[in-house]
N, C-alpha and C positions, 0 to 999 in steps of 0.2 A: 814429354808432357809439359815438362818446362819451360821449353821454346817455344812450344804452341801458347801460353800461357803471357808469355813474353812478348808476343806477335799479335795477341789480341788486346794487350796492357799499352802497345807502341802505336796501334791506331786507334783508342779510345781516349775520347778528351779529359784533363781535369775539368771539376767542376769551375774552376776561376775559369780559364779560359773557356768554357760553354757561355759561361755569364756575359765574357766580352765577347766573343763573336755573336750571339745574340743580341748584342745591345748593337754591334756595327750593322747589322742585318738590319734591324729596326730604324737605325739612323737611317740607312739609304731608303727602306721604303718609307718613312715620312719625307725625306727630300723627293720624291716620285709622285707623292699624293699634297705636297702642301701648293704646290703651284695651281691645282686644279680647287682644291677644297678654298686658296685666296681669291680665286677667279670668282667664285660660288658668290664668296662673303661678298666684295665688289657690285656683285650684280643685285643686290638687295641692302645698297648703300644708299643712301641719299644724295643726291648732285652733287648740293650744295655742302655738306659735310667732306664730302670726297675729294672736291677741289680746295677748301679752307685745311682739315686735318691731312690729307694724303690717303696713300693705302693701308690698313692697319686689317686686324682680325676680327676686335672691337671698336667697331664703330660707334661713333654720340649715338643716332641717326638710322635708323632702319628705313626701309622704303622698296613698295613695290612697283614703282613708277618705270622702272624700265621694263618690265614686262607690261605693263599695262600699255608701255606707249607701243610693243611687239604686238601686242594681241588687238591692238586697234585694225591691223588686216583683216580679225576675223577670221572668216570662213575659208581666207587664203590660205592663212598659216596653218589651219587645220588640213585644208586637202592637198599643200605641199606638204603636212608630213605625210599623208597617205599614198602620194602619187611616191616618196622615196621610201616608204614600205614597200610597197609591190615591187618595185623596182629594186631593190635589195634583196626581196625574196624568191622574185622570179627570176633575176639574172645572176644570181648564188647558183639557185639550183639548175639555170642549163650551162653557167660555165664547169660547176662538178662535173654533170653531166660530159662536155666535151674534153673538157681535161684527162677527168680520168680514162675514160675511153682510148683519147689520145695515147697518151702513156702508156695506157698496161699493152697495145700495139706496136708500139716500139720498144719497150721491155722484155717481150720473148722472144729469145734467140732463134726460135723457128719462123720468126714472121721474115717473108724475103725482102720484103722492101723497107728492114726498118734502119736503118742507116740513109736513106734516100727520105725519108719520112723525121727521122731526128735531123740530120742537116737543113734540111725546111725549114724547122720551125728554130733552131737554132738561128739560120741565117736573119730571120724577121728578128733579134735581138740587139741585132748589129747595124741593123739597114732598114728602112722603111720607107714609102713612099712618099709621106712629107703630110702636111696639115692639106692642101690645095686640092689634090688627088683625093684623100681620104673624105673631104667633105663631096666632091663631086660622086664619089663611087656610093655615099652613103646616101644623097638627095637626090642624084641624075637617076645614077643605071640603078638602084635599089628603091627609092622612091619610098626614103625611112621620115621624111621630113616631118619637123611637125609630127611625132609621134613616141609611145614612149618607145617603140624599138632603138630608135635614135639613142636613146639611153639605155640600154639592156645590149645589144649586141656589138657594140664597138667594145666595149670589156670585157665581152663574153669569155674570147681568149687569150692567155699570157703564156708568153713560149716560157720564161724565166717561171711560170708554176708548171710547167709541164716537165718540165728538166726536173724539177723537186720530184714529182710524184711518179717520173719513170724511175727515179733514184731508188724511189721508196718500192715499187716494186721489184726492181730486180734484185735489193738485197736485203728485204722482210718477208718477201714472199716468195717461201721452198717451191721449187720445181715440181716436188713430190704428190703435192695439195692438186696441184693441175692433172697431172698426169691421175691422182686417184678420182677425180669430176670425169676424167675422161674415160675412163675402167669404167666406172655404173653407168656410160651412157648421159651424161649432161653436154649440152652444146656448149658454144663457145660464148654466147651470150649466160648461159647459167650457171659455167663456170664460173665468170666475171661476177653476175650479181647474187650468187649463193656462198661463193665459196673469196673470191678475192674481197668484193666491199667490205664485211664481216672484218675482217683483219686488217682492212687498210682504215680502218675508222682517225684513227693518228693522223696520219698525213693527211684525208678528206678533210678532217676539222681544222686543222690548222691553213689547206690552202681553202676552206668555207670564209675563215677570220679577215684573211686577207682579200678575199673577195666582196667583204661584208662592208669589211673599212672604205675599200674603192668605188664600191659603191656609192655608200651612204655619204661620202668627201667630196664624190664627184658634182663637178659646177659648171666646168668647163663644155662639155655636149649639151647641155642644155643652153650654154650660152651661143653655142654653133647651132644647134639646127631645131632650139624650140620658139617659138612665138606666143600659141597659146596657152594665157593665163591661167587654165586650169591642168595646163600639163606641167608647170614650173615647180623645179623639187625643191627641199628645203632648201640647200645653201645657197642655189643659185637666187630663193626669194630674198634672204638675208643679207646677201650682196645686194641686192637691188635694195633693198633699205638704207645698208648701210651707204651707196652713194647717192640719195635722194638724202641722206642726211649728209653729205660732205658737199653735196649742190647749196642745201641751205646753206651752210656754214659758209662756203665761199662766198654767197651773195648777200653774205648777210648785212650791207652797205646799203641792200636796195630798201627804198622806203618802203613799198607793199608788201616786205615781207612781214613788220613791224617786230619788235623786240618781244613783244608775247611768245610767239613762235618759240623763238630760242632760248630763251626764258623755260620754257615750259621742256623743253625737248632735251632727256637724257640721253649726253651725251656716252662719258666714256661707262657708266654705268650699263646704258645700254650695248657697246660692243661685248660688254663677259653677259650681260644675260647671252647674248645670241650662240658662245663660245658655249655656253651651259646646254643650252637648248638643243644644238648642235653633236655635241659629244656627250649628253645626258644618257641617250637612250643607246647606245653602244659600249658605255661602261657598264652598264644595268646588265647588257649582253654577255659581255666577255668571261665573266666565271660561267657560264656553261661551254665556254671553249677549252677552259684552262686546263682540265682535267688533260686534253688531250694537246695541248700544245706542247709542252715539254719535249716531250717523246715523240710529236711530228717534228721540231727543228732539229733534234739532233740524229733527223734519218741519214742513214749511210755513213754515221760516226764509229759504229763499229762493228766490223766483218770479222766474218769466218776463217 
């Protein structure tokens, strides 16, 4: 009883040290949040104050002129952020969709072709067909152009989440749980979506996270294969701002451009509003993942 007493006394903390590991815990998450929280302050600075004082927290000077000079698009910035909602939300849920499928296929050891089917998708980690190929296979022989598939299915799948989530089935998900779907009579598809989704909720949300972010970041396919103005997603509109604003700035020599212009146009104020605008609505997101991220990254950490 003593030992035992001994053994619970030798991994419980004094109260001084709860108070400093607490306090170093707090230290690193303000260094995690103060970059974003300065970015904030920044973007509702005033130019003019921001170039004379520098960066501070407190500013002389408030000001909403960089948004306001963002939201002179209008109707743009409104329906690129809805064109990369859908687009975050529809190509979330069919890359879940093929992923997990994917995986939990080459996860049981009963499937014959699943070393023939994980080399596959492994090999596509290593080697891929290049930027050239991939645009012609997406516009030529697919005929995505100009559209949002162009953005939803070039992401749809990642071999590197597929590796994670066969991980996560073959060692969170008991054999046992299958073979009793299979006793009552469930197929192979309502084994999958009664009996494995239910418990693989962990690794779904965490690779959802990662599909949420790749999504919502992505700039690059719509700089390859969209044209139309009403199909252009956030960041790729805010890239186009921000080089129609680095066009002025370079010419800014020309006499037609006149000094009103530049005068009036926030500069570095406006690139954190766009950082704000950008990554606003995916921190807002992220605590409905958190619950279950923990415990999806640390899949296949510890076996039987």
């Amino acid at each position: 009883m003593a030992s035992l007493t001994k053994s619970k006394d030798f991994h419980r903390l004094t109260p001084a040290w709860n108070v400093i590991f607490n306090l170093i815990a707090g230290l690193f998450a303000l260094a995690c949040v103060f970059p974003f929280l300065l970015v904030m302050v920044i973007s509702f600075t005033d130019e003019k104050t921001l170039a004379q004082d520098g960066y501070s927290l407190f500013p002389n000077k408030w000001s909403t002129d960089a948004y306001s000079y963002l939201f002179k698009a209008g109707d743009q910035l409104l329906r690129s952020y809805g064109v990369t909602i859908l687009v975050t939300v529809v190509g979330t849920a069919i890359s879940l969709i093929f992923i997990s499928l994917f995986a939990y296929a080459i996860s049981r050891k009963g499937f014959k072709y699943r070393k023939f089917f994980s080399f596959l998708a492994f090999f596509t980690m290593l080697f891929n067909g290049g930027l050239v190929p991939s645009y012609i296979v997406t516009t030529k022989l697919l005929g995505l152009g100009n559209s949002l598939w162009a953005l939803i299915l070039p992401l749809a799948v990642n071999a590197f989440y597929i590796m994670i989530m066969r991980t996560f089935f073959s060692t969170m998900i008991p054999d046992a749980i299958i073979e009793s779907g299979k006793i009552d009579g469930a197929g192979e598809f309502g084994i999958f979506f009664r009996l494995i989704v239910p418990l693989a909720l962990p690794g779904l949300a965490t690779i959802a996270l990662f599909n949420v972010l790749g999504y919502w970041n992505d700039w690059f396919n719509a700089l390859l294969y969209i044209e139309n103005p009403d199909l252009v997603p956030l960041q790729s509109m805010l890239m186009r701002i921000e080089n129609s604003m680095q066009f002025i700035l370079a010419n800014s020599n020309n006499a037609s451009l006149g000094t009103s212009v530049l005068q009036s146009m926030p500069q570095d104020t406006s690139r954190m509003a766009m950082v704000v605008l950008a990554t606003g609505p995916i921190v807002l997101a992220y605590p409905f993942f958190q619950r279950y991220f923990v415990q999806g990254l640390t899949v296949g950490a510890v076996k039987e």
